[in-house]
KOLMILUM-182062 format. One record per residue (C-alpha): x, y, z; residue number from 1. Coordinates in Angstrom, 2 decimals, m for minus. Layout:
% KOLMILUM-182062
MIMAR      east     north        up   resi
MIMAR         X         Y         Z    NUM
...
% end
This chain:
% KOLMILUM-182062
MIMAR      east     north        up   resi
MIMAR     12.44    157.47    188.28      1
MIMAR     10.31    160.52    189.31      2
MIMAR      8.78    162.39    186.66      3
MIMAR      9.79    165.41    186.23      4
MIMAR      6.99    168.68    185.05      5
MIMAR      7.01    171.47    183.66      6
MIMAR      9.46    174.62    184.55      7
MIMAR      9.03    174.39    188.29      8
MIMAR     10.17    170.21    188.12      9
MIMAR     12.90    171.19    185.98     10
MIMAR     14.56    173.96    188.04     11
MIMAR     14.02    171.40    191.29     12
MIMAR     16.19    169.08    189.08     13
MIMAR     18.57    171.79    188.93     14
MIMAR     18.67    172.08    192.83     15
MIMAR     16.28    175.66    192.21     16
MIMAR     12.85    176.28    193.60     17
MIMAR     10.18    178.29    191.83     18
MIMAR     10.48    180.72    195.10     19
MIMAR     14.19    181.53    194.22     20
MIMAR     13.80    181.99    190.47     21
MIMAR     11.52    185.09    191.53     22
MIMAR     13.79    186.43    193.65     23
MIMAR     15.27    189.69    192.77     24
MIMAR     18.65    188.54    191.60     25
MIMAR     17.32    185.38    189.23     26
MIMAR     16.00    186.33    185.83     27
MIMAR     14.25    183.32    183.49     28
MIMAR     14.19    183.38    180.29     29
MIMAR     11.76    181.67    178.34     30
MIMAR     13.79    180.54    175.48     31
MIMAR     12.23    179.02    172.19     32
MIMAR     14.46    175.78    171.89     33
MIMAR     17.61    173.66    172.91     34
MIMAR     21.14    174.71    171.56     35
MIMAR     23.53    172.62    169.47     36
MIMAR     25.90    172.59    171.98     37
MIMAR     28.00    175.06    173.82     38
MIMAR     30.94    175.94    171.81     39
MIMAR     29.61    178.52    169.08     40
MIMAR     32.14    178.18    166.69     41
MIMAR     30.64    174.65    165.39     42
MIMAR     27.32    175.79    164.90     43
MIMAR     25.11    178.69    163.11     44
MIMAR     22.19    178.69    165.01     45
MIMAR     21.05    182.09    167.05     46
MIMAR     19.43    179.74    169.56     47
MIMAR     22.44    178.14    170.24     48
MIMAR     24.58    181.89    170.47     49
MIMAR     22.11    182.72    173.06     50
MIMAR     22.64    179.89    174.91     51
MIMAR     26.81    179.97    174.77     52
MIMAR     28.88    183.29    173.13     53
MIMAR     26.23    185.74    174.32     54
MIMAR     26.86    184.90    178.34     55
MIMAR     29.61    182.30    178.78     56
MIMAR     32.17    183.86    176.33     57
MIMAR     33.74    186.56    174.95     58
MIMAR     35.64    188.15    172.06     59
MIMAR     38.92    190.38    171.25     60
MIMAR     36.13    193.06    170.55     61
MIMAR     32.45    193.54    170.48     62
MIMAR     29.60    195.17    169.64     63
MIMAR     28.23    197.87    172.38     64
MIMAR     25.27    196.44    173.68     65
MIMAR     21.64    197.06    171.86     66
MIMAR     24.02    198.53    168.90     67
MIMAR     26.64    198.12    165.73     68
MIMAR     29.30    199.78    167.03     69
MIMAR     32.42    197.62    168.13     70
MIMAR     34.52    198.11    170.70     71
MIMAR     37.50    197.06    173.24     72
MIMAR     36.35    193.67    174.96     73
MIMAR     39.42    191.18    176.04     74
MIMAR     41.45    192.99    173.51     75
MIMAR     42.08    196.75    175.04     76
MIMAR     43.69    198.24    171.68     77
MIMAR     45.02    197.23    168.40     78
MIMAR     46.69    198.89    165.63     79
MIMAR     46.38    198.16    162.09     80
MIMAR     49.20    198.49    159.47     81
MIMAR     48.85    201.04    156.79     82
MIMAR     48.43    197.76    154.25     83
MIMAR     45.67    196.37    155.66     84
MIMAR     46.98    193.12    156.18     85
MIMAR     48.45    193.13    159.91     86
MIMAR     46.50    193.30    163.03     87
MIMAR     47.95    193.60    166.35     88
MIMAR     46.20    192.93    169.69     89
MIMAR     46.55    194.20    173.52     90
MIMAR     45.54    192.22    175.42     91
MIMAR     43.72    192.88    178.38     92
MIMAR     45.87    191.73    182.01     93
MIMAR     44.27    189.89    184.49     94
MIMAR     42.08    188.61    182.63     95
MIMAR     40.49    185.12    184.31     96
MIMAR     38.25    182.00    183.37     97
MIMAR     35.78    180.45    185.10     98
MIMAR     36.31    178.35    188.21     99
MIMAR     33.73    175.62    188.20    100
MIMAR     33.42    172.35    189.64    101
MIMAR     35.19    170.40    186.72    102
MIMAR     37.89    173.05    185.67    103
MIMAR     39.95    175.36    187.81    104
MIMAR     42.56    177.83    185.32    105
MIMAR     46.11    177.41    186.68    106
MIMAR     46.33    180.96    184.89    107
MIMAR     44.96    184.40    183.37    108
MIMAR     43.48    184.47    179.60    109
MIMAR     46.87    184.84    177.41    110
MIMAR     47.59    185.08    174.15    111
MIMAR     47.99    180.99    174.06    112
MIMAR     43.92    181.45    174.31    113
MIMAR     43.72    183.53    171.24    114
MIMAR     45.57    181.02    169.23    115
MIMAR     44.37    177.90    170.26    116
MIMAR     40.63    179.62    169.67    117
MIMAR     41.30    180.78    165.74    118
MIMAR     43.75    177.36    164.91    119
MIMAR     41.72    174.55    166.09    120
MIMAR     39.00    176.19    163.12    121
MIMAR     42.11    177.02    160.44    122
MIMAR     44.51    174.14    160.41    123
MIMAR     43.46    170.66    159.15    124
MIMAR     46.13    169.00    161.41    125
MIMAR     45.18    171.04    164.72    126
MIMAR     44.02    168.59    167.40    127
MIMAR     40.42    170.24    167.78    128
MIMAR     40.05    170.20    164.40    129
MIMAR     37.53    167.42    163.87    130
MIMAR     36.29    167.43    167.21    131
MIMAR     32.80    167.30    167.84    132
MIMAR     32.19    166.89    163.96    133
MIMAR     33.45    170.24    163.40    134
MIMAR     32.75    172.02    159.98    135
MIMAR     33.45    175.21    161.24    136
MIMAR     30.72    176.72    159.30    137
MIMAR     31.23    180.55    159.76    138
MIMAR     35.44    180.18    159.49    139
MIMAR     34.43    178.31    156.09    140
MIMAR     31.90    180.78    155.08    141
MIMAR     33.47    183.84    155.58    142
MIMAR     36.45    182.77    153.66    143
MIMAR     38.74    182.62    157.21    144
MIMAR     41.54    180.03    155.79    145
MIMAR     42.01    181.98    152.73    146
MIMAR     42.51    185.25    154.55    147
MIMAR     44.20    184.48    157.17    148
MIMAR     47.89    183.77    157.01    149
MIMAR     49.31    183.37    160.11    150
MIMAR     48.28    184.52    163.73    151
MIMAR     51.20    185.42    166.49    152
MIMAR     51.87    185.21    169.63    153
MIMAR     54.67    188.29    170.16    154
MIMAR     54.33    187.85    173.69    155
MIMAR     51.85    186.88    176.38    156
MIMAR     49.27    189.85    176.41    157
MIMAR     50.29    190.82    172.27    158
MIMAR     48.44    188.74    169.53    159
MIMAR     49.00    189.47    165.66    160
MIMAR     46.85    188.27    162.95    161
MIMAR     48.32    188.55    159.59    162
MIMAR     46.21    188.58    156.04    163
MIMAR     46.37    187.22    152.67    164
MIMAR     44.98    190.57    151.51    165
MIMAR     42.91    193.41    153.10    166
MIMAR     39.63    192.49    154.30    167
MIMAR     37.02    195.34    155.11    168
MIMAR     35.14    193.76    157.69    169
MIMAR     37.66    192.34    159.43    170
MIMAR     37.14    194.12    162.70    171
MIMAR     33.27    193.57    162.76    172
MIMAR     33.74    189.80    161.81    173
MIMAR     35.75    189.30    164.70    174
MIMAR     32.96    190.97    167.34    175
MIMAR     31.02    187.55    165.97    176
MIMAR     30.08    184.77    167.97    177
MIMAR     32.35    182.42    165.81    178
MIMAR     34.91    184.24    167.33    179
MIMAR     34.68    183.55    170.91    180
MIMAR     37.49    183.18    172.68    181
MIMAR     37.75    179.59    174.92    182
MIMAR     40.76    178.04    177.24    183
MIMAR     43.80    176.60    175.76    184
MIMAR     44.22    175.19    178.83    185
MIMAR     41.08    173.63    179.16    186
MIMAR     41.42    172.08    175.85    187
MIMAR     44.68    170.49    176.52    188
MIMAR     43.05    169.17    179.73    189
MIMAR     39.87    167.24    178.28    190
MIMAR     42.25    166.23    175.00    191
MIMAR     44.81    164.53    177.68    192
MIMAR     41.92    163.15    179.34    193
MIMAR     40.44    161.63    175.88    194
MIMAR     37.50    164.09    176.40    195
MIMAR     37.85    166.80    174.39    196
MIMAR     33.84    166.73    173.26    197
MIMAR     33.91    168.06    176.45    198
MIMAR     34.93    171.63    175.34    199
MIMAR     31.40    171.56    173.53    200
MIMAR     29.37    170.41    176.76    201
MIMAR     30.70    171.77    179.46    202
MIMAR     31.89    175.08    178.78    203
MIMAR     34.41    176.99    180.03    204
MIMAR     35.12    180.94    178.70    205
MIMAR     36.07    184.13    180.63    206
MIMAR     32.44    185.85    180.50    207
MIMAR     29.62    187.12    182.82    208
MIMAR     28.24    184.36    182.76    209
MIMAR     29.36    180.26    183.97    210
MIMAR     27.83    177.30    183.15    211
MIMAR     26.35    175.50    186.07    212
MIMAR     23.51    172.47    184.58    213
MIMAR     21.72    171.90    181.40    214
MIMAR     18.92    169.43    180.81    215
MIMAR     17.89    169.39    176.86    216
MIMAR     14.47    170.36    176.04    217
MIMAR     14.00    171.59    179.98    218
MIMAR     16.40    174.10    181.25    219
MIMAR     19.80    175.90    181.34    220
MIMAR     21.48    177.52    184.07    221
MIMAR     24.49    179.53    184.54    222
MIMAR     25.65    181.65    187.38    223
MIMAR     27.39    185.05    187.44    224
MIMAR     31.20    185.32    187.09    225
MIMAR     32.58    186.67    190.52    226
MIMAR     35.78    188.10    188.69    227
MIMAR     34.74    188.89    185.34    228
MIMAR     36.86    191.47    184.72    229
MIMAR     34.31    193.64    183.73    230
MIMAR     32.63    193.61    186.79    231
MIMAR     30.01    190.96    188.30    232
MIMAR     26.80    190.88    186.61    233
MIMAR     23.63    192.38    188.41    234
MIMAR     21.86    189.28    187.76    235
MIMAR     23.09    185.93    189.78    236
MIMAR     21.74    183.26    188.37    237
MIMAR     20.31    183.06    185.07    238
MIMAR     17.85    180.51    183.81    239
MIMAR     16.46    179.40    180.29    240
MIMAR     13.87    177.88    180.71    241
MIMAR     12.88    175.83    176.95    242
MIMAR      9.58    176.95    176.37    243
MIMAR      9.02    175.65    172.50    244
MIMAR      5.44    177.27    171.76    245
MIMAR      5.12    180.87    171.90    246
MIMAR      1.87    180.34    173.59    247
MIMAR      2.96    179.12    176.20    248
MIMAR      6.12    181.62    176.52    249
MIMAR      3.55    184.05    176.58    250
MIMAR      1.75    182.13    179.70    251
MIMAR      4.69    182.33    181.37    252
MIMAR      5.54    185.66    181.57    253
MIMAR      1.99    186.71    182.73    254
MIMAR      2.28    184.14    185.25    255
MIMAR      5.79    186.16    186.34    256
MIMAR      7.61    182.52    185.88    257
MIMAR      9.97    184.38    182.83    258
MIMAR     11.23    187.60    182.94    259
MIMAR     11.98    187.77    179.00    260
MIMAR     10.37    185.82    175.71    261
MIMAR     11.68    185.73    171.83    262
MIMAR      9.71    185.19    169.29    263
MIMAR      5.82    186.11    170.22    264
MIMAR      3.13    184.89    168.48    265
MIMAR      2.13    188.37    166.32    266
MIMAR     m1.87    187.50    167.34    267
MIMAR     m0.71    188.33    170.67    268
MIMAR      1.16    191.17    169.88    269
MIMAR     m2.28    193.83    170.76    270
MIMAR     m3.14    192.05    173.76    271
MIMAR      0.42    191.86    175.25    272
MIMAR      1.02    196.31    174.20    273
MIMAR     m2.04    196.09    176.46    274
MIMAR     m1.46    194.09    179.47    275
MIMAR      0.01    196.38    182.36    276
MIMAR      2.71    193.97    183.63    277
MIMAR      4.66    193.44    180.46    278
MIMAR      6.60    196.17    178.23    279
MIMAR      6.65    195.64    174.54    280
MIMAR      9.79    196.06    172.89    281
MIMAR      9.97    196.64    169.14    282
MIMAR     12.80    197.38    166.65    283
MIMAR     12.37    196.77    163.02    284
MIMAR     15.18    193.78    162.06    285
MIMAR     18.11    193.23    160.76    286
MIMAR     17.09    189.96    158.76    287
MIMAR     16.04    188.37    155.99    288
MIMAR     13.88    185.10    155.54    289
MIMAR     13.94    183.52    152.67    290
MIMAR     13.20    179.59    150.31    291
MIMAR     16.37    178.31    149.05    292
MIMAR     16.35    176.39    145.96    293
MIMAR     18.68    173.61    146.12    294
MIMAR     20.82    174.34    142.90    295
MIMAR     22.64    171.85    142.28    296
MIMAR     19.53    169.36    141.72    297
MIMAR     17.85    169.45    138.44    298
MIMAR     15.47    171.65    137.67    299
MIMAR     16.80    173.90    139.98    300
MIMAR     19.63    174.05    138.62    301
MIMAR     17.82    176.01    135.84    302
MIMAR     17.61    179.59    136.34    303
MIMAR     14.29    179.93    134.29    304
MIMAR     12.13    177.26    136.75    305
MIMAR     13.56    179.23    140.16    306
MIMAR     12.15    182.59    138.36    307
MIMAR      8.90    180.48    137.77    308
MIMAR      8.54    179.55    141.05    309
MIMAR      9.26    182.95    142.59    310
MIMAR      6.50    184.48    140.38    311
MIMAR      3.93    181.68    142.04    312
MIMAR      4.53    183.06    145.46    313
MIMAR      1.69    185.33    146.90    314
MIMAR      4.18    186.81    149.16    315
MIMAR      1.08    189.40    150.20    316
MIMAR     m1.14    186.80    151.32    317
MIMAR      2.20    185.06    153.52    318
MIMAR      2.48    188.26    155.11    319
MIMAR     m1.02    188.46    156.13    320
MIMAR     m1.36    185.25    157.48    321
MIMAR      2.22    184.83    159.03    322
MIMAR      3.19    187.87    160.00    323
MIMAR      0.00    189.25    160.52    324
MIMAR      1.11    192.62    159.96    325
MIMAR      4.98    192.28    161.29    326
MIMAR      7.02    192.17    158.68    327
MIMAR      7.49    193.70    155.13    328
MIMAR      8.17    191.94    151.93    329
MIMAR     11.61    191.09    150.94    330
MIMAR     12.81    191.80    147.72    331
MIMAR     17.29    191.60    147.87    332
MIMAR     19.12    189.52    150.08    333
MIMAR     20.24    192.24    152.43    334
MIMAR     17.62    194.46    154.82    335
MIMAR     16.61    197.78    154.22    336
MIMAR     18.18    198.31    157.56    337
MIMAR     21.80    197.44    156.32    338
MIMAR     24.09    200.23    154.66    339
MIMAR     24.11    199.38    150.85    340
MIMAR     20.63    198.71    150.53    341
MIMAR     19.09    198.42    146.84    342
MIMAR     16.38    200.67    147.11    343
MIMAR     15.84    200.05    142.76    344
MIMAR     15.56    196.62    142.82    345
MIMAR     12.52    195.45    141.04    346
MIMAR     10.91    192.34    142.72    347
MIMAR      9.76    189.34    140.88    348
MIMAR      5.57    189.97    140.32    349
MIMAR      3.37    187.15    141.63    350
MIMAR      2.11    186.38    138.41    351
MIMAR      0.78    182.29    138.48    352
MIMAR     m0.21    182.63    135.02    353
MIMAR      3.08    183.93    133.38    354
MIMAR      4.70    180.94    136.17    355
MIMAR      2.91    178.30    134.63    356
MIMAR      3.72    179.20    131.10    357
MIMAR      7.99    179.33    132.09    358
MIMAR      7.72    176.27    133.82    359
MIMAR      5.80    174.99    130.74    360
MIMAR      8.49    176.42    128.20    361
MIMAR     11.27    174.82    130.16    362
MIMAR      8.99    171.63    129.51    363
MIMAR      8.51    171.22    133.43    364
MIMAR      4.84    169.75    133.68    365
MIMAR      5.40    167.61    136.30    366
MIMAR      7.58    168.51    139.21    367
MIMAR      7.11    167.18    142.28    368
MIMAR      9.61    168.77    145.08    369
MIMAR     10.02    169.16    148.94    370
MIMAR      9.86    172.30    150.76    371
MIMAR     11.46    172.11    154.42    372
MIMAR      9.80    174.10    156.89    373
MIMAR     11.43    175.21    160.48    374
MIMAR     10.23    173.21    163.48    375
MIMAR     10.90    176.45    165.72    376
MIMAR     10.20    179.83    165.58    377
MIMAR     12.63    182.48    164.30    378
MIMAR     12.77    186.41    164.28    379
MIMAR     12.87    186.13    160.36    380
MIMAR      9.90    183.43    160.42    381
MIMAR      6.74    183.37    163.26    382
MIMAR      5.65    180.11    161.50    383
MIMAR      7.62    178.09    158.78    384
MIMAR      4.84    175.11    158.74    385
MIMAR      1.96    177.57    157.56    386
MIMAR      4.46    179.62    155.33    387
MIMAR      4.98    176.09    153.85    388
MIMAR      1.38    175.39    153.10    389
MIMAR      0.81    178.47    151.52    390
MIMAR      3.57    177.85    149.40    391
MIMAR      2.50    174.50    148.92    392
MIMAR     m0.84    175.55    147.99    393
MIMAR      0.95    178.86    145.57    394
MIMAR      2.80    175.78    143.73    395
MIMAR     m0.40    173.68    143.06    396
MIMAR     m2.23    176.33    140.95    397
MIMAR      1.34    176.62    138.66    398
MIMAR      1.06    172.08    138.41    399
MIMAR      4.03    171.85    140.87    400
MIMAR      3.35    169.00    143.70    401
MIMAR      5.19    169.88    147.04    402
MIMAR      5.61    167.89    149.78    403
MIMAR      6.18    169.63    152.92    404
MIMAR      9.00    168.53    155.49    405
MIMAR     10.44    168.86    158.90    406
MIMAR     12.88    168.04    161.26    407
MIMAR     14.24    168.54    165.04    408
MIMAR     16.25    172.14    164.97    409
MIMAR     19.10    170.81    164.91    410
MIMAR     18.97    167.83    162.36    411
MIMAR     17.10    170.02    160.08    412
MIMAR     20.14    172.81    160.34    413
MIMAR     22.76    169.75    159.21    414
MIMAR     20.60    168.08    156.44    415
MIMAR     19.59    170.88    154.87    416
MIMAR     23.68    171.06    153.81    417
MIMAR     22.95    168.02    151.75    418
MIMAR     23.98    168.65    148.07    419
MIMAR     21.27    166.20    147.40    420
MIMAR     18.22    167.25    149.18    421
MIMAR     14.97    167.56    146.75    422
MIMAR     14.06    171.37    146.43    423
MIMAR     13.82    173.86    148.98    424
MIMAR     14.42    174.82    152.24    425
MIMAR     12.81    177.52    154.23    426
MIMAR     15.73    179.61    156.52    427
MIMAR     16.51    183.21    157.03    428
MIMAR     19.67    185.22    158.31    429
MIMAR     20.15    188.07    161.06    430
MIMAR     22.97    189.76    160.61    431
MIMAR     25.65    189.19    163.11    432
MIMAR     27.99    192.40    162.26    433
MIMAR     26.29    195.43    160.50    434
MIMAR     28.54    194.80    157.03    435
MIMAR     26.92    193.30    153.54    436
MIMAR     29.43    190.65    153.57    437
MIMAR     27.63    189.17    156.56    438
MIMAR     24.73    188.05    154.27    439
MIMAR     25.94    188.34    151.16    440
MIMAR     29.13    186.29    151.48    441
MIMAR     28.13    183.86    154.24    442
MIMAR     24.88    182.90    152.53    443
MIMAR     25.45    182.93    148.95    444
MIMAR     29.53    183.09    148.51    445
MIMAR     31.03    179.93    146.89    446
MIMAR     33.13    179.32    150.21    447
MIMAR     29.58    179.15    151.66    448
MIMAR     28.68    175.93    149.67    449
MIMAR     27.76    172.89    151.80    450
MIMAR     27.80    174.82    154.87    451
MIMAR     25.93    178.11    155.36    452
MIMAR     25.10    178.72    151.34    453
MIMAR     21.58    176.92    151.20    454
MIMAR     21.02    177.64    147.97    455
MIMAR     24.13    175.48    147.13    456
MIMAR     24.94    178.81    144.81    457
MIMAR     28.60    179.31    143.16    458
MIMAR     28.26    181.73    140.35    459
MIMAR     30.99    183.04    139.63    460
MIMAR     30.61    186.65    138.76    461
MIMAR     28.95    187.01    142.29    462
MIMAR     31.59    185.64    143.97    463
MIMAR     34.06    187.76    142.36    464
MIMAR     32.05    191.01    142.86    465
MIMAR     31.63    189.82    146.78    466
MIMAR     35.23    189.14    146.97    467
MIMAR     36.28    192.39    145.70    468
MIMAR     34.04    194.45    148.19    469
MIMAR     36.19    192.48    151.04    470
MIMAR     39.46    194.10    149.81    471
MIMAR     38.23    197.90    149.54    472
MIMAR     37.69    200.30    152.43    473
MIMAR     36.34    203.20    150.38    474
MIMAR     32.40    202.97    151.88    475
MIMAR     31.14    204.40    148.29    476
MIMAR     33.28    201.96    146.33    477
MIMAR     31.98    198.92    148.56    478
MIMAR     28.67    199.93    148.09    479
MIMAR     28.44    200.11    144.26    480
MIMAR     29.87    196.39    144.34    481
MIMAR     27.43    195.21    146.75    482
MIMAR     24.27    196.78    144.36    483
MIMAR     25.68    194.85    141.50    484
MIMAR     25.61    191.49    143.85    485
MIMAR     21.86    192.51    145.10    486
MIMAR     21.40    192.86    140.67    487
MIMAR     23.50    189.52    139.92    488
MIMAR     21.51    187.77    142.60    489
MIMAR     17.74    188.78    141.46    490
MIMAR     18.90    187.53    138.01    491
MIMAR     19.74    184.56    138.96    492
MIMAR     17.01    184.10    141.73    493
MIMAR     19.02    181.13    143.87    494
MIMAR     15.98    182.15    147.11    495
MIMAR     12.81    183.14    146.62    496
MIMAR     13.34    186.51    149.48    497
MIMAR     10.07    186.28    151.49    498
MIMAR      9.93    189.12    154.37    499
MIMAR     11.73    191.00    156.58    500
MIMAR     10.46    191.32    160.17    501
MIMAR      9.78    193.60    162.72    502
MIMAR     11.34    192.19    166.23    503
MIMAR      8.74    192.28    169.20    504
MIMAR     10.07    191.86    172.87    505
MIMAR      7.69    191.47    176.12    506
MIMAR      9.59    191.90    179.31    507
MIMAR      8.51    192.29    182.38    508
MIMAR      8.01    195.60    184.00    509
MIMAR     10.62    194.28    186.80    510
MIMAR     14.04    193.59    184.46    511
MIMAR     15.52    197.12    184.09    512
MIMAR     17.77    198.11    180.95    513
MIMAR     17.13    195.45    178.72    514
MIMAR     17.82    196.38    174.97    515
MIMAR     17.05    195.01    171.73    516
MIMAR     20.04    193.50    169.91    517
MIMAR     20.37    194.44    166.52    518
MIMAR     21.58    191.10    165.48    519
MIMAR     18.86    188.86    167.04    520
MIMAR     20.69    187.68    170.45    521
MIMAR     19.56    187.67    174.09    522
MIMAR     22.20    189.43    176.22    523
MIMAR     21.87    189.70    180.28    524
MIMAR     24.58    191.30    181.16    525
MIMAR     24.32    194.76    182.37    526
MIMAR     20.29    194.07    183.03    527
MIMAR     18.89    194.07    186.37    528
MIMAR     15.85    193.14    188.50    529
MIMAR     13.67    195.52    190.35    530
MIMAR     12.81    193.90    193.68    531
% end
């Protein structure tokens, strides 16, 4: 078999020449690793979104692009009953999926769509339930099957969802990628056919953007939807290319081979402000990163020996040599960029000393522990492995031996779920709605445990104060309960909060009206190439 090199031998695997991806209607992006797959409700990754909600799918709503403000998307209106706990749906008509050469739609996106998108991630006995390994993590984590009641069709273009109680951010959690909305019809097909895996590898979804070829670890590429009902896309073929080190994401770009990187390297951060070619985007984030102690593992389980090892962090010295001047420390589990923000928190002092003598007083002389750091590069983390060291090396002055770990992306994103792993794993959070609940429920709620709650954390009190918030619209009211979570939660210190960073984006001068997502993603339609 011919060995394949490089971008250019991977796009002439995918029937493109170098020559065409720099024609005007191509853009490449340099992406920083493979997705999980291609249906985003089984997965949590932002790599993954990228590569599936944020150009093959859409939602009832969404978010404006480059902002927090939802909107009509394949739902035109809704009203909501005085109550709080019914939501009804228009539909928009005419509506259609894409054609490709595996699946043609017999029909236009119905209600039947809706259902079969929400069901197959409530009900235990829905076919799609277990498919692909599905856990479903942000339906779980968001407390989905306890809120919802029932959702119904009242006729083909009218949807109704109807709650358990009133939930606050309902409307912003459904603008989420969780809650893309796929083909009934499709799914009947590949579950008849004894394929239904197939859902999650060869997508089908009504958005800008179709899926045409993926090779893992190489390349991605999709081609604009004719009849998106929005309009066809500006750009006709889109490409990711996989471009794991930043370095080399960076090459790229000068060479004019991408259009668009994530995630530079923040050494090159002056050099690329100064190179004529490239504009430097920047928007301060909407994240957090953060260590999560496993807590259901002794000693972590003890409140006293996570304070300890907060207080042996030199978070200072991690922002110099990680962020290297891109990023601020973190002190609550929500960003100063998020509405409800505890400006009075009081962060734990790096203080080895008074670390030692806790650990000591809990009779901890001895701990030896793992700390799991990120094989990729996120917006919330430039580089997990040297974090790790540091923290590694913080840890050794207070007698505590760490080992540091890693896995591939994606095997690292399901072990770290294990109730039984050995200490603490390095992750981080961008918010995917605007609303507290985002990080505060998905991350640290009890539903959250064993999915998308690292920390393993159910403490009660939290949970109920988190819960509450859900029910209340009164803004005020909300955010007094969410302060007392941000309190509850530095008292019980389940993460060590690390930093939150600033988000850097080189384009080229050539893609016109790109903008910054304020939750992290990569979203191409409505850009455009200057020839």
């Amino acid at each position: 078999m011919k060995k394949i090199h490089g971008l250019a031998g991977a796009l002439t695997l995918l029937g493109m020449s170098v020559s065409s991806t720099l024609a005007a209607q191509t853009l490449v992006y340099c992406s920083e690793g493979s997705p999980d797959g291609f249906d985003p409700a089984l997965y949590t990754s932002g790599t993954t979104f990228d590569a599936s909600s944020r150009q093959i799918y859409n939602k009832l709503v969404e978010f404006e692009r480059g902002t927090t403000t939802i909107g009509p998307s394949l739902a035109e209106s809704w009203e909501i009953s005085e109550d709080g706990l019914e939501y009804t749906f228009n539909l928009r008509k005419g509506v259609q999926f894409h054609s490709t050469d595996y699946f043609t739609p017999s029909r236009d996106m119905n209600a039947d769509d809706i259902i079969y998108s929400f069901e197959r991630q409530r009900l235990e006995d829905h076919p799609y339930y277990a498919v692909s390994g599905g856990t479903w993590e942000y339906f779980g984590g968001m407390s989905m099957p306890d809120l919802i009641a029932s959702i119904e069709k009242i006729d083909d273009n009218t949807v109704k969802f109807v709650l358990n109680r009133p939930e606050a951010p309902m409307m912003a959690n459904l603008g989420m990628d969780f809650a893309s909305i796929m083909s009934a019809e499709y799914g009947d097909k590949m579950m008849e056919a004894g394929t239904p895996e197939m859902v999650n590898q060869q997508p089908i979804g009504t958005g800008p953007f179709k899926y045409v070829a993926y090779q893992k670890d190489a390349v991605i590429r999709y081609a604009s939807h004719a009849d998106y009902w929005a309009g066809e896309a500006a750009i006709k073929n889109l490409v990711f290319a996989i471009t794991p080190d930043a370095s080399v994401r960076y090459q790229r770009v000068l060479a004019g081979e991408c259009h668009v990187m994530p995630y530079p390297n923040p050494a090159d951060l002056e050099q690329m402000a100064a190179e004529e070619s490239i504009t430097l985007m920047e928007q301060e984030g909407l994240n957090v990163g953060y260590l999560a102690y496993n807590t259901q593992v002794p000693p972590f389980d003890n409140v006293n020996v996570r304070k300890a090892l907060n207080m042996a962090i030199n978070k200072q010295a991690i922002l110099d040599a990680v962020f290297q001047g891109s990023g601020k420390i973190a002190k609550n589990p929500i960003p100063p960029t998020i509405w409800s923000y505890d400006e009075t928190t009081v962060d734990d002092p790096y203080d080895p000393e008074a670390a030692k003598a806790m650990l000591e007083a809990e009779g901890i002389t001895d701990l030896k522990m793992e700390i799991w750091a990120m094989p990729v590069q996120r917006p919330y983390n430039p580089n997990a492995r040297r974090m790790a060291e540091l923290m590694q090396e913080d840890f050794k002055q207070v007698g505590v031996e760490v080992e540091v770990v890693s896995h591939e992306w994606g095997e690292y994103l399901k072990l770290s779920k294990n109730l039984d792993r050995k200490g603490a794993v390095l992750l981080g959070w961008t918010g995917d709605n605007g609303d507290p609940d985002n990080f505060l429920a998905v991350l640290l709620g009890c539903d959250g445990v064993e999915k998308s709650n690292r920390a393993q954390w159910c403490h009660q009190p939290f949970n109920d104060v988190i819960q509450k918030a859900k029910t209340v619209s009164d803004p005020a009211e909300r955010t007094a309960l969410y302060k007392d979570a941000q309190r509850i939660f530095k008292e019980q210190a389940p993460w060590a909060t690390i930093a939150h960073s600033v988000v850097y984006k080189p384009v080229r001068n050539e893609v016109k009206d790109f903008k910054i997502d304020p939750f992290g993603g990569h979203i191409f339609y409505g850009v455009s190439l200057e020839k």
